[in-house]
ROGU-805771 format. One record per residue (C-alpha): residue in three letters; x, y, z. Coordinates in nm, 2 decimals, decimal comma, padded with zeros to 4 digits. Example, Ala and Ser with C-alpha at 12.3 -4.5 7.8 and 13.67 -1.06 7.14 Angstrom:
<rs>
  dolo      px      py      pz
   ALA   01,23  -00,45   00,78
   SER   01,37  -00,11   00,71
</rs>
This chain:
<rs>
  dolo      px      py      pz
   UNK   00,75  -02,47  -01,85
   UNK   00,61  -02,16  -01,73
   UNK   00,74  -01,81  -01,80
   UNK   00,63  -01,52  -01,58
   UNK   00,72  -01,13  -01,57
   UNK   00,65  -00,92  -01,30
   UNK   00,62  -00,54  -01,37
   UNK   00,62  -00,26  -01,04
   UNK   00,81   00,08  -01,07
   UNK   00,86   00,01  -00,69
   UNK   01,14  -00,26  -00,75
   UNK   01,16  -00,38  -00,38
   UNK   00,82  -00,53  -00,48
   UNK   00,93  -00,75  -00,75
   UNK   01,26  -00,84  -00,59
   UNK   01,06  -00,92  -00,30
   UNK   00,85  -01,17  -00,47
   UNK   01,10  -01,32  -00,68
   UNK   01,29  -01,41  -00,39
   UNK   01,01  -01,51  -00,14
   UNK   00,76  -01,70  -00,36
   UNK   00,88  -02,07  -00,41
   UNK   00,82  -02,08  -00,79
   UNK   00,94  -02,44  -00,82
   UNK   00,66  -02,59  -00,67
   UNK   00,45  -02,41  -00,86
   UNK   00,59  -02,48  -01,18
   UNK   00,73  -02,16  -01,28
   UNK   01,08  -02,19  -01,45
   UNK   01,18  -01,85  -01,53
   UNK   01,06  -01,49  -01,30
   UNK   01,15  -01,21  -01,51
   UNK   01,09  -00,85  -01,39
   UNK   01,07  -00,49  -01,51
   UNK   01,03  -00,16  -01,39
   UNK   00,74   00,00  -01,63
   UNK   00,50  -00,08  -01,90
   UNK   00,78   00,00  -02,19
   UNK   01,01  -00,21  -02,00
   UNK   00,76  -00,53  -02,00
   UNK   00,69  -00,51  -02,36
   UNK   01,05  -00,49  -02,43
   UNK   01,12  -00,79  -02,21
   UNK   00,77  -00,97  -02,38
   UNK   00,90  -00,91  -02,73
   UNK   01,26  -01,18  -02,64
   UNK   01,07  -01,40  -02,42
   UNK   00,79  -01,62  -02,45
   UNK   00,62  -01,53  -02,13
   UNK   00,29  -01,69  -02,00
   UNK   00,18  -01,49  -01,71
   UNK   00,21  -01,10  -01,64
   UNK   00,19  -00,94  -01,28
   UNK   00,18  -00,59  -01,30
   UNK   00,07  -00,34  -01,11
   UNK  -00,17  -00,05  -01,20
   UNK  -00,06   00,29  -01,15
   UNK   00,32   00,36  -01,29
   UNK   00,45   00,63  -01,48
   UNK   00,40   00,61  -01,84
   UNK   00,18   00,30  -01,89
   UNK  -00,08   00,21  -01,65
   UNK  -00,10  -00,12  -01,60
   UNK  -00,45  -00,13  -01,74
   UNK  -00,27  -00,01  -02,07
   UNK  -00,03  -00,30  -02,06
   UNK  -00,29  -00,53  -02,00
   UNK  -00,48  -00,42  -02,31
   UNK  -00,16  -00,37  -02,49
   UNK  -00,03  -00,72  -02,42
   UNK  -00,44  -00,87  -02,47
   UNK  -00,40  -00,68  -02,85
   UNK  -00,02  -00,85  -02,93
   UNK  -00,03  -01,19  -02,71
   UNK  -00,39  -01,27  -02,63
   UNK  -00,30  -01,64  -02,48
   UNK  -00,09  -01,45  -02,19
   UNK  -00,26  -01,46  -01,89
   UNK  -00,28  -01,10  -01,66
   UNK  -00,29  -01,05  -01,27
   UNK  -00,35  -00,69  -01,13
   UNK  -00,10  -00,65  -00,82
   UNK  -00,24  -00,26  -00,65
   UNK  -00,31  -00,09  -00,38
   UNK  -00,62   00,09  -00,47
   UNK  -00,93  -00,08  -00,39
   UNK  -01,12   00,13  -00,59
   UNK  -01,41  -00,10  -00,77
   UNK  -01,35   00,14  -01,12
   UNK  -01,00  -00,05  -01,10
   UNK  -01,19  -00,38  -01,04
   UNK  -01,42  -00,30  -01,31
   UNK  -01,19  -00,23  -01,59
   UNK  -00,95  -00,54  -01,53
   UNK  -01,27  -00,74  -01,53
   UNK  -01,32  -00,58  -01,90
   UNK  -00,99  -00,63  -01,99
   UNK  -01,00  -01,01  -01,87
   UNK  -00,73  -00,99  -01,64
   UNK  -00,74  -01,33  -01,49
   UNK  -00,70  -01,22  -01,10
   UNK  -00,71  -00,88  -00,90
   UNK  -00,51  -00,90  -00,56
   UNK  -00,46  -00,60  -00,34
   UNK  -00,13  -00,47  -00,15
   UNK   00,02  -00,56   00,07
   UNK   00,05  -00,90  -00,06
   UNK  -00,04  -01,19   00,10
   UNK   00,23  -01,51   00,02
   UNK  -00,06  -01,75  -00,01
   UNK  -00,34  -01,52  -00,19
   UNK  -00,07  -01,48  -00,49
   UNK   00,05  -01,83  -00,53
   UNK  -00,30  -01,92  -00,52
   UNK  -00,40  -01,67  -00,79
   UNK  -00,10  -01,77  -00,99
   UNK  -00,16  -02,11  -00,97
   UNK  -00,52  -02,08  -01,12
   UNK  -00,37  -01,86  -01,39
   UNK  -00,10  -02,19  -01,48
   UNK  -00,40  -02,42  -01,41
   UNK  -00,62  -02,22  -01,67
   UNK  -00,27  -02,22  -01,89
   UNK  -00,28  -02,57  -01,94
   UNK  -00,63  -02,66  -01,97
   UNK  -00,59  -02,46  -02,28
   UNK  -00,27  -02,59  -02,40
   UNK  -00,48  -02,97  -02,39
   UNK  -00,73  -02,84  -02,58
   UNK  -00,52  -02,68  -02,78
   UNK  -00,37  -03,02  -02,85
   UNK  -00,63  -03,27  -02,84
   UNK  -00,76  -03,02  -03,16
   UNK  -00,44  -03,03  -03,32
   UNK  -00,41  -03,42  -03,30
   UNK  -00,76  -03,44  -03,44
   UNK  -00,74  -03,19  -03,69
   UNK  -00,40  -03,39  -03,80
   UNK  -00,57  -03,73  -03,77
   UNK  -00,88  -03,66  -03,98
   UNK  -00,64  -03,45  -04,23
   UNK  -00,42  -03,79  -04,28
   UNK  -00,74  -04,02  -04,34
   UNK  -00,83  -03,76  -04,61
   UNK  -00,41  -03,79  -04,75
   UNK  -00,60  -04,13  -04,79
   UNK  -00,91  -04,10  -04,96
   UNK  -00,83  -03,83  -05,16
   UNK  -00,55  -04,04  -05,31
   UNK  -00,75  -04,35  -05,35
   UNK  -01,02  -04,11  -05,55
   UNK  -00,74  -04,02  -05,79
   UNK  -00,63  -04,39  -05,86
   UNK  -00,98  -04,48  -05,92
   UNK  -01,04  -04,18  -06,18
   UNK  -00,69  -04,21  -06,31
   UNK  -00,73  -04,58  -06,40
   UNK  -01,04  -04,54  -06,56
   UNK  -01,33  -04,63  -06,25
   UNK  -01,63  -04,49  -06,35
   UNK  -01,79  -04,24  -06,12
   UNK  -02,14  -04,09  -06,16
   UNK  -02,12  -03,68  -06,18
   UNK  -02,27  -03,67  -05,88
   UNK  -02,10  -03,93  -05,70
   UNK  -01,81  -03,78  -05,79
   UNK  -01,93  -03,43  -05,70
   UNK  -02,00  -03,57  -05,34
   UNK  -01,72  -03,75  -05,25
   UNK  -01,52  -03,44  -05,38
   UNK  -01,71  -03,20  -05,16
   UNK  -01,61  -03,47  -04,85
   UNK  -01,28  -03,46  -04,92
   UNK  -01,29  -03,11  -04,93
   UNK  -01,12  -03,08  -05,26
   UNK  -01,24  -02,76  -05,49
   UNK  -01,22  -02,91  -05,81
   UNK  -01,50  -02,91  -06,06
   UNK  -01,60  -03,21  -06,28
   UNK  -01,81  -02,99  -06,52
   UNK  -01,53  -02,75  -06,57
   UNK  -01,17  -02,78  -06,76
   UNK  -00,88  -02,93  -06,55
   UNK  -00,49  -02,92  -06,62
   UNK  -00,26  -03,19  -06,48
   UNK   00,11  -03,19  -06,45
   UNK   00,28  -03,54  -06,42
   UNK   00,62  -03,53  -06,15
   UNK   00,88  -03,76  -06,14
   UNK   01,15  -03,67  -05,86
   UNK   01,48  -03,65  -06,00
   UNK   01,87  -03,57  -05,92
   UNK   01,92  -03,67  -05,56
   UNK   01,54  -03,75  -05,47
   UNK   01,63  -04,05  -05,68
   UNK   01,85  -04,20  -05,43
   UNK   01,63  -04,16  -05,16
   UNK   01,47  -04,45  -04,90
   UNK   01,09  -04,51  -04,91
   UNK   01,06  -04,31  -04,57
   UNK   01,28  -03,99  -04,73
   UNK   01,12  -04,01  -05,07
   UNK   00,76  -03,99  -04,87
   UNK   00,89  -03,68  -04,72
   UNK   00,97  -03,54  -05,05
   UNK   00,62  -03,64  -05,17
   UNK   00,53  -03,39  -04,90
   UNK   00,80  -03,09  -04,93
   UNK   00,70  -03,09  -05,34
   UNK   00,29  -03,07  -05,24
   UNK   00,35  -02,79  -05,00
   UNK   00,56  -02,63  -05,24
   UNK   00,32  -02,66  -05,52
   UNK   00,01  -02,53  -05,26
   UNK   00,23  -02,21  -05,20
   UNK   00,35  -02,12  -05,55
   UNK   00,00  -02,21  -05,72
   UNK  -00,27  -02,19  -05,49
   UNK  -00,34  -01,81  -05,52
   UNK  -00,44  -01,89  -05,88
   UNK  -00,56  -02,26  -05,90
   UNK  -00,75  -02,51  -05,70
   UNK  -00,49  -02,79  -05,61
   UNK  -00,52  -03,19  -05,59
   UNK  -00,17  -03,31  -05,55
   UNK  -00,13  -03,65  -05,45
   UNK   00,11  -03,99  -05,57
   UNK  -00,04  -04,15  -05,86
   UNK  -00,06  -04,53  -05,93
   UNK   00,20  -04,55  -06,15
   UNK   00,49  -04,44  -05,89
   UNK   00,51  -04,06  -06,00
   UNK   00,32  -03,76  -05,82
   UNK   00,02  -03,62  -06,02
   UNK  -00,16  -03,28  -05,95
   UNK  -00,47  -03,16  -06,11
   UNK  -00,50  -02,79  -06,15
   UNK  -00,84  -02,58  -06,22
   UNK  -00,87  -02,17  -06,20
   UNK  -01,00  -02,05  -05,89
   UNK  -01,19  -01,78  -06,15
   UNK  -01,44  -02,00  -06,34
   UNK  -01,60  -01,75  -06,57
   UNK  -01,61  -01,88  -06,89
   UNK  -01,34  -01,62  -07,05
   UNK  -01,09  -01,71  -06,76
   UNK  -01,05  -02,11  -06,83
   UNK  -00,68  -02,24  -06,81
   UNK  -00,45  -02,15  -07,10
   UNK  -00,12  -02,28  -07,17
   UNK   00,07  -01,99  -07,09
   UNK   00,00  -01,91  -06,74
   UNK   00,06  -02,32  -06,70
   UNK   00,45  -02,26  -06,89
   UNK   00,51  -01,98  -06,67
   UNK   00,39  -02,17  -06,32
   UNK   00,54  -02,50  -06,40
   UNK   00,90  -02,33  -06,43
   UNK   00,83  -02,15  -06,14
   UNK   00,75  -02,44  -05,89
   UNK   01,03  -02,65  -06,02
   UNK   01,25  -02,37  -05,93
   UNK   01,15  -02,35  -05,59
   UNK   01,21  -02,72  -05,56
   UNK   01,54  -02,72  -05,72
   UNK   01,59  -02,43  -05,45
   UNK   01,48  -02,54  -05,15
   UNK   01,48  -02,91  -05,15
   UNK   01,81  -02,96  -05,39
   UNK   01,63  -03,21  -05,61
   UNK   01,51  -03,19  -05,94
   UNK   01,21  -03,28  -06,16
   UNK   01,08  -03,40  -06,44
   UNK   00,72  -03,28  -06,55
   UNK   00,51  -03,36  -06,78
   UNK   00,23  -03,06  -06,82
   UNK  -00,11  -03,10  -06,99
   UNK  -00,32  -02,85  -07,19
   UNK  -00,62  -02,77  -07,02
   UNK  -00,91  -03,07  -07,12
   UNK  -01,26  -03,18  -07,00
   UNK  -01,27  -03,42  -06,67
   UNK  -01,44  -03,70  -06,87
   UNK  -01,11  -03,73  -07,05
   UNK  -00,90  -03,76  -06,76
   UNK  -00,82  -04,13  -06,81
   UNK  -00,71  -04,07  -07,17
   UNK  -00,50  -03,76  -07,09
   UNK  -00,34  -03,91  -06,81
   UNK  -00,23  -04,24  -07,03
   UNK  -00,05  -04,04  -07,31
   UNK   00,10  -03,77  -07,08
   UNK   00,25  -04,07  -06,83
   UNK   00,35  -04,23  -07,15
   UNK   00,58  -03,92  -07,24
   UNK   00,70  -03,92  -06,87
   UNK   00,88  -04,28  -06,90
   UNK   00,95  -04,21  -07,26
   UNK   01,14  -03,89  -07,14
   UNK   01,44  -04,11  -06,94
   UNK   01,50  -04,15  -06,60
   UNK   01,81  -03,90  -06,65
   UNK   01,62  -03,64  -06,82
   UNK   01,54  -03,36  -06,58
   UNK   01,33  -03,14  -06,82
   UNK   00,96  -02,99  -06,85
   UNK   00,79  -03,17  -07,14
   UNK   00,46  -02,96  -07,24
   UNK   00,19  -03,17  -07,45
   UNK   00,03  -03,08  -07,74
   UNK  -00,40  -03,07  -07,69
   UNK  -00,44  -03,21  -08,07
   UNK  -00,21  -03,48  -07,99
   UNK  -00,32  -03,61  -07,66
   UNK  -00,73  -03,62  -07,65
   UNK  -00,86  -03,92  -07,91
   UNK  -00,60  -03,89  -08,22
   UNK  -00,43  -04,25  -08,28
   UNK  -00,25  -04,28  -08,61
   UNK  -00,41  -04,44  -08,88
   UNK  -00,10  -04,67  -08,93
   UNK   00,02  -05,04  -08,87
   UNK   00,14  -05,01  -08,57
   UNK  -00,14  -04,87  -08,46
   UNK  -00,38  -05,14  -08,61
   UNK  -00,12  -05,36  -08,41
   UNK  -00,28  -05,26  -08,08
   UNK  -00,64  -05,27  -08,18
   UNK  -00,65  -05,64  -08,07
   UNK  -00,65  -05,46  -07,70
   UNK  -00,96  -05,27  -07,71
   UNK  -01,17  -05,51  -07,85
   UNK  -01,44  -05,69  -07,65
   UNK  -01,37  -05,85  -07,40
   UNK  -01,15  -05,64  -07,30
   UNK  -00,87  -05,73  -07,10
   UNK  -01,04  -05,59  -06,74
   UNK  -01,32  -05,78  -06,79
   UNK  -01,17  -06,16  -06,86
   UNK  -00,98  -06,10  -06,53
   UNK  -01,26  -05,97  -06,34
   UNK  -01,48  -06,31  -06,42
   UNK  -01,16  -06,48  -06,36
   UNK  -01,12  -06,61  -06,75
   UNK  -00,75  -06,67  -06,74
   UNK  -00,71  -06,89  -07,05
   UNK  -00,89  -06,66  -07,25
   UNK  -00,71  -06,37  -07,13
   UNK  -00,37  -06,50  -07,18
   UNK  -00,48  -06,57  -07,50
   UNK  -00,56  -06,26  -07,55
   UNK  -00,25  -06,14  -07,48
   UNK  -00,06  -06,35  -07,72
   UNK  -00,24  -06,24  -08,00
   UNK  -00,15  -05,89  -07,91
   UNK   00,19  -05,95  -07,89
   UNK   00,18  -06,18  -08,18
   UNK   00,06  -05,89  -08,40
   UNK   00,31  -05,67  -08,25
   UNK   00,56  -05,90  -08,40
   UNK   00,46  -05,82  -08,70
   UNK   00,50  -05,46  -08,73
   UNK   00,81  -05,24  -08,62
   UNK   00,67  -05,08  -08,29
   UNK   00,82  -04,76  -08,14
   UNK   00,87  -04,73  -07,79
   UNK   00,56  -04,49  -07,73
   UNK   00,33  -04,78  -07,89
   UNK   00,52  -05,01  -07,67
   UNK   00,43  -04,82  -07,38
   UNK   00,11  -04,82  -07,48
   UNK   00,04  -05,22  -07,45
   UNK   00,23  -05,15  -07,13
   UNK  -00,02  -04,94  -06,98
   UNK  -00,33  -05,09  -07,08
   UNK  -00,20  -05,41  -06,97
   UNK  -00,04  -05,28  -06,65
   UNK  -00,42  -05,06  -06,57
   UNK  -00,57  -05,40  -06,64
   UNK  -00,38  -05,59  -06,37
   UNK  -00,40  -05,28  -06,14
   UNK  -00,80  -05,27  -06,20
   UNK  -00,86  -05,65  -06,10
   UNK  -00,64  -05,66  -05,80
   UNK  -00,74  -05,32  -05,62
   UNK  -01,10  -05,47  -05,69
   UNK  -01,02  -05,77  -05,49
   UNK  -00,79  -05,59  -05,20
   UNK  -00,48  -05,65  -05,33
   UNK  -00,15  -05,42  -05,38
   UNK   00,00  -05,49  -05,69
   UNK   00,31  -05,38  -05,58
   UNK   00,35  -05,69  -05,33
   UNK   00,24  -05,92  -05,62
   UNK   00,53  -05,77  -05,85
   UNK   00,70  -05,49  -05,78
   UNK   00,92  -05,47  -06,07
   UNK   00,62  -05,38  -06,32
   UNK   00,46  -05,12  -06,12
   UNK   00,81  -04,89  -06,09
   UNK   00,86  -04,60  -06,36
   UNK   01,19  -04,67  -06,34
   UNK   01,23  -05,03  -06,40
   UNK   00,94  -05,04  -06,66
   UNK   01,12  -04,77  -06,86
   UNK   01,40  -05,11  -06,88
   UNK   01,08  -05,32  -06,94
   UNK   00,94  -05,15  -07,25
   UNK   01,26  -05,16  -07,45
   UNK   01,11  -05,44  -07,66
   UNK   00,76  -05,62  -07,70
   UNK   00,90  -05,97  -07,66
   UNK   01,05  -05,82  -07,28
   UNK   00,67  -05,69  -07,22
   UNK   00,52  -06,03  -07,32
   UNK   00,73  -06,24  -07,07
   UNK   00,64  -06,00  -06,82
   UNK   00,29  -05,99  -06,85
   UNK   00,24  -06,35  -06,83
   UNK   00,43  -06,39  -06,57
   UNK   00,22  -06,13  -06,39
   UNK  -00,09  -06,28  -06,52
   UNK   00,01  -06,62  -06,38
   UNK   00,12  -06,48  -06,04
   UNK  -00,27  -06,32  -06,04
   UNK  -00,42  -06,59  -06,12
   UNK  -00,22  -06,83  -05,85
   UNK  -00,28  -06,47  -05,56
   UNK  -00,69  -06,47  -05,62
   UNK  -00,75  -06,84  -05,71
   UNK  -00,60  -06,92  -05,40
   UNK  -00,88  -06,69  -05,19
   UNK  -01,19  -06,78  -05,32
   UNK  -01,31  -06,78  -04,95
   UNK  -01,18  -06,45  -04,89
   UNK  -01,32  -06,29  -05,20
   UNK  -01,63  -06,41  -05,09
   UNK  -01,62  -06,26  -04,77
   UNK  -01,45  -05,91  -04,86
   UNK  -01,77  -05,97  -05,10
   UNK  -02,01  -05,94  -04,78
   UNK  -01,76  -05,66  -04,61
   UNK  -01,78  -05,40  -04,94
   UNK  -02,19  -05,48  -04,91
   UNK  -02,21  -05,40  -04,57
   UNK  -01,96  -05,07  -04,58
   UNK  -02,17  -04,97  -04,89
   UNK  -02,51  -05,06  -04,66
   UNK  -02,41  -04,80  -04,39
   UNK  -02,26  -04,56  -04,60
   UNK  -02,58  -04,50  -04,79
   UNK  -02,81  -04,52  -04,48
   UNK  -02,60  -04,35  -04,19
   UNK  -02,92  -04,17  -04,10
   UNK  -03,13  -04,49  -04,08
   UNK  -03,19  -04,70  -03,76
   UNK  -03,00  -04,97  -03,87
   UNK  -02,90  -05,30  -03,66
   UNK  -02,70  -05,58  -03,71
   UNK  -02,97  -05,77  -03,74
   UNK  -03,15  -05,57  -04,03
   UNK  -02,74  -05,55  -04,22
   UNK  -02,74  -05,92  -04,19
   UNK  -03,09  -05,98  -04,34
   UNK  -03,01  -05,77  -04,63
   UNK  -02,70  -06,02  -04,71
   UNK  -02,85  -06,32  -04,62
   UNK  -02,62  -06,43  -04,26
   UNK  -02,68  -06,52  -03,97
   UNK  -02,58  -06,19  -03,71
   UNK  -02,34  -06,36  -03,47
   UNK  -02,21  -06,52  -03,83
   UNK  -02,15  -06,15  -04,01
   UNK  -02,09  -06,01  -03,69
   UNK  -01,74  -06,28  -03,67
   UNK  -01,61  -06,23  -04,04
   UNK  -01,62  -05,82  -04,02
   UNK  -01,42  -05,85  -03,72
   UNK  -01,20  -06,09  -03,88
   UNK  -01,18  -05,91  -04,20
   UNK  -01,16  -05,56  -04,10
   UNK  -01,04  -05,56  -03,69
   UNK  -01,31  -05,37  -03,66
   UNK  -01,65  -05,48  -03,51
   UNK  -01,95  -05,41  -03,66
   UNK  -02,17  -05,24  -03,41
   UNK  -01,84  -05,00  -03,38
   UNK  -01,79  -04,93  -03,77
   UNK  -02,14  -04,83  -03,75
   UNK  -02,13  -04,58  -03,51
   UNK  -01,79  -04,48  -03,65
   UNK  -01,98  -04,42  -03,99
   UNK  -02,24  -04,18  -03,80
   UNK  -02,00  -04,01  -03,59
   UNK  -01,77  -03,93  -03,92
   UNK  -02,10  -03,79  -04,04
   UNK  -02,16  -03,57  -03,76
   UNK  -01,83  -03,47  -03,77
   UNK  -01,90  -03,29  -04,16
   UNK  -02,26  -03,20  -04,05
   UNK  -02,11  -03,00  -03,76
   UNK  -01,85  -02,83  -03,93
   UNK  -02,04  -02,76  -04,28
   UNK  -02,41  -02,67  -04,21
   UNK  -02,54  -02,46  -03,95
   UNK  -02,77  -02,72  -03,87
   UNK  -02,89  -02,74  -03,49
   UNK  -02,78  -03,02  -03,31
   UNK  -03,14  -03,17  -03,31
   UNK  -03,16  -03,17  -03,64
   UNK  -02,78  -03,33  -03,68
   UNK  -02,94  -03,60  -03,39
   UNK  -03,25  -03,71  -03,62
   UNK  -03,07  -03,71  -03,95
   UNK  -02,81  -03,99  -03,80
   UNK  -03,14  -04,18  -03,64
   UNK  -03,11  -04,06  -03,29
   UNK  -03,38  -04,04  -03,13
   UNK  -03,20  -03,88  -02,81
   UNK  -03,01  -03,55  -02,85
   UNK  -02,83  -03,60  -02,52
   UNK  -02,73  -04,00  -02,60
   UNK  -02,59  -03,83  -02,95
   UNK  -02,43  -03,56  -02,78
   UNK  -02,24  -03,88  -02,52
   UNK  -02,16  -04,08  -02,81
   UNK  -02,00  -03,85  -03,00
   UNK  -01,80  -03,69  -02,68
   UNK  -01,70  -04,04  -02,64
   UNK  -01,58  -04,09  -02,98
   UNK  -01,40  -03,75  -03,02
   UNK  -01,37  -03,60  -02,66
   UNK  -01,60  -03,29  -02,73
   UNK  -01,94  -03,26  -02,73
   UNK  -02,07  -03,13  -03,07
   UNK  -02,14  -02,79  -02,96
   UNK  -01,78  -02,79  -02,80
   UNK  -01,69  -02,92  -03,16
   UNK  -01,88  -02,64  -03,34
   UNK  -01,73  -02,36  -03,11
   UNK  -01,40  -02,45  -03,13
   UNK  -01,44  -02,44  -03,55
</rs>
């Protein structure tokens, strides 16, 4: 749909052209027309218009004025000069202003459609490009909704990540958050009518409440907002300021934390539940973010309320009591992620029982209760991520905040449940030795070109480094992944170019060597082929 206004103080022009020209075929929908510069702008501030026609000398406003005028306020509109003064000054300024044509009076029928056609062909080149940006910007931005998530699981169920691993992948992700500095996290649970909500609705929600939380605290804090592994959202905040008089106190946190569940009781008519931290080093992410999850499902699935934790109470303070001692049978070696992860199931079910056998024997509250939940529940989460699993299509009902909050009203209710979710583990990854084995190979082959993207690496040299045969590995990573290898490869490179491009100010030379190109123009095809630009059509357009 093309929009265009034509502007002549002699009207019989524009009426003239209206009626003579056959817009249709050249896709124009709507021919609007004015009699002066005021006029057009008038006419340009309730319509969307794409092309102006205008001619130069009329009272008022030039048409060179409402060129540059309309260049200042709508700089995608494209401009034709319609006069009858050949005078090259004329020429000369609508070249300046980028008017996209220059035709002289009288008009000729086929000299105008063909000057408005370019300016409709130029239109939509840049509406494509326009597009094909947007979908790539929106594709790589939803593999990130990805990986950013999986980096919280991993930190939030206790992975450990080297400070500089962890700084990198961060930096990929382009996520401003700093391991060395203190973070603040705030636990969500959607409440009121959220919790009545389809899988497909709730997602949206998951959205709505991270937009929300961008807009209300993102002038202060650094933001990482994303679902956590335990069915509620999770959001780690860190001052933008990091001198080291202007780390996070609690009650700036008290003051936002009201104010963005007000704006989501506002505008999306659903309530929350938070659970707010005091500011605490990264290292003891794992820690903070069992006790605060603990007084999430503690809290009730009816209680809509902000519950803010108290620092002494949440980093490394257990009670010296009973119950306490109760538990210790959980943290002892071998713990429980290690007899599942060499696949010791007798041992680790007895291991279980003697936990729950000393829970017996002491009066346990429900936070202590929750506490063999979670340990138990990270364990089970630990060994089947590591193997490729979702532990939500194993058993659903453990992994639900809502449900477990039924699960956890006694310890004998926990123990059936956990050997039964033991037992369903064991049968799940007993029964794919083979394709253990093989995801085995897949991990050391990702973890091969990860590390050496800028190496000259073949299938060949990958499969001599795990001991296959090429066609062999070359069969089981397409059958594993869908993927070939010789693609995921060049993939790898291409997503590499892609964040050398963007954040360095490298030269494409340099960009062609570091990935082990030898050929800047055979980089330069492959990566137009793999994202439709060249990379200095890339660069420009960033």
């Amino acid at each position: 749909m093309i929009d265009i206004l034509l502007v002549d103080d002699e009207t019989y022009v524009t009426e003239s052209l209206e009626l003579t020209i056959p817009w249709g075929e050249l896709g124009v929908t709507t021919v609007l027309r004015a009699a002066s510069g005021k006029e057009a702008l008038e006419i340009m501030e309730e319509n969307a218009v794409d092309i102006v026609v205008t001619d130069i000398r009329m009272p008022g406003m030039t048409g060179l004025d409402l060129i540059a005028e309309v260049n200042r306020r709508w700089p995608h509109v494209r401009c034709i000069l319609l006069t009858g003064h050949s005078d090259f000054d004329y020429a000369k300024k609508a070249i300046q202003l980028q008017a996209a044509d220059y035709i002289l009076k009288p008009v000729n029928d086929d000299e105008f459609m063909n000057s408005v056609s370019a300016a409709i062909t130029s239109l939509r080149d840049e509406w494509d490009e326009f597009d094909k940006y947007h979908r790539l910007l929106y594709s790589r931005k939803s593999d990130y909704k990805i990986l950013r998530e999986n980096l919280m699981h991993d930190l939030l169920l206790g992975r450990e990540v080297s400070s500089k691993a962890l700084r990198e992948q961060l930096e990929q992700y382009e996520l401003h958050i700093e391991p060395e500095h203190p973070a603040a996290m705030m636990l969500i649970r959607l409440a009121g009518r959220f919790a009545s909500m389809d899988q497909q609705s709730i997602d949206l929600m998951d959205f709505a409440v991270g937009n929300i939380a961008e807009e209300v605290l993102g002038e202060t804090y650094h933001v990482w907002f994303s679902r956590g592994p335990h069915d509620c959202l999770v959001m780690f905040l860190q001052n933008r300021e990091q001198a080291e008089e202007s780390l996070l106190v609690n009650s700036p946190l008290r003051n936002v934390a009201e104010t963005f569940r007000e704006h989501v009781v506002r505008y999306l008519q659903g309530d929350l539940s938070i659970v707010v931290t005091p500011p605490f080093p990264f290292k003891e992410l794992t820690n903070v973010y069992r006790k605060s999850l603990g007084s999430l499902v503690l809290s009730g699935p009816e209680e809509h309320k902000i519950i803010y934790m108290d620092m002494e109470n949440t980093i490394n303070k257990r009670p010296e009591n009973d119950a306490a001692q109760a538990l210790e049978e959980l943290y002892k070696p071998p713990v429980l992620p290690q007899l599942l992860e060499t696949k010791q199931w007798e041992t680790a079910a007895a291991k279980l029982n003697a936990v729950f056998d000393a829970a017996d024997q002491v009066c346990l509250s429900r936070e202590y209760v929750y506490e063999m939940y979670l340990s138990v529940t990270n364990a089970f989460m630990y060994i089947a991520h590591k193997q490729g699993h979702l532990v939500h299509e194993i058993d659903h009902a453990g992994f639900d905040l809502l449900l477990a909050h039924q699960l956890i009203q006694s310890p004998e209710k926990l123990r059936r449940w956990a050997m039964d979710m033991l037992a369903k583990l064991q049968e799940e990854l007993s029964d794919q030795e083979g394709a253990q084995s093989r995801r085995h190979v897949i991990k050391q082959v990702q973890e091969l070109v990860t590390r050496d993207t800028g190496q000259d690496l073949s299938v060949k040299m990958i499969a001599d480094k795990v001991y296959l045969h090429p066609v062999y590995l070359s069969k089981i990573y397409k059958a594993e992944t869908g993927e070939g290898l010789g693609d995921y490869m060049i993939r790898m490179r291409m997503e590499r170019a892609l964040y050398l491009l963007k954040n360095t100010n490298k030269k494409i030379y340099e960009i062609t060597s570091e990935l082990g190109y030898q050929n800047p123009q055979y980089f330069s095809k492959m990566f137009k082929k793999h994202y439709g630009l060249t990379p200095n059509e890339f660069r420009d357009q960033t």
